[in-house]
N, C-alpha and C positions, 0 to 999 in steps of 0.2 A: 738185075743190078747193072747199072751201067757202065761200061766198061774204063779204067783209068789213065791219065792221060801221061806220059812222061814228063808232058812239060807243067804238069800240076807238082810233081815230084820237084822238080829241078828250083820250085819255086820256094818251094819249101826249105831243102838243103840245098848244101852247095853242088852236090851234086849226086848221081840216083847209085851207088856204092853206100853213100852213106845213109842214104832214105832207105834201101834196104836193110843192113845193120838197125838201123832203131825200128824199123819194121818190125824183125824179126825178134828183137827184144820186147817189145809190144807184145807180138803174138805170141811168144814163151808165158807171158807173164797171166795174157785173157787166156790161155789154154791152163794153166797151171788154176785160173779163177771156175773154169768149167770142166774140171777135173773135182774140183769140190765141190759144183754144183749137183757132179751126177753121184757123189756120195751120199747126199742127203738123199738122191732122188731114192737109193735102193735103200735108204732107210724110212720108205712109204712116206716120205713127203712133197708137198706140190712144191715141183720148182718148173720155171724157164728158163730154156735152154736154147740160147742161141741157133741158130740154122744154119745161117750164111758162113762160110770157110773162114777161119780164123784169120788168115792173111789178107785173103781181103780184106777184112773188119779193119787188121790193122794198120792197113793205107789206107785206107779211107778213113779212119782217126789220125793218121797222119798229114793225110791233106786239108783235115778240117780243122785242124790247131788244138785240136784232140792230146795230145802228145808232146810232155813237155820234155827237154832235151837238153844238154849243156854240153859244149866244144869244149873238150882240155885243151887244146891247143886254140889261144885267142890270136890273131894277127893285125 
């Protein structure tokens, strides 16, 4: 995987504080979804399961527009 850029980040938010924050809400959120994935897996069913590290998955749905977001604070 190819490595991410900050200024992909910066382009995205306003700035890379807060592109971590929705990051990591992101990645709570696919980890909470692959957490249920691997309940089914131990109940003998075929599932897919992700490979790639969570956080990365979720900047890189963050820099892809993946990820949708709302400012409380508008200016």
């Amino acid at each position: 995987m190819k490595s991410l850029s900050m200024d992909e980040l910066d382009r995205v938010t306003r700035n890379r504080y807060e592109a971590v924050i929705i990051a990591a809400q992101h990645a709570r959120h696919l980890n909470m979804q692959r957490l249920a994935r691997l309940e089914q897996l131990e109940q003998d069913a075929e599932v897919d399961i992700e490979a790639r590290k969570i956080t990365m998955v979720a900047l890189k749905d963050l820099i892809d527009g993946k990820v949708n977001f709302d400012r409380s604070d508008t200016e």
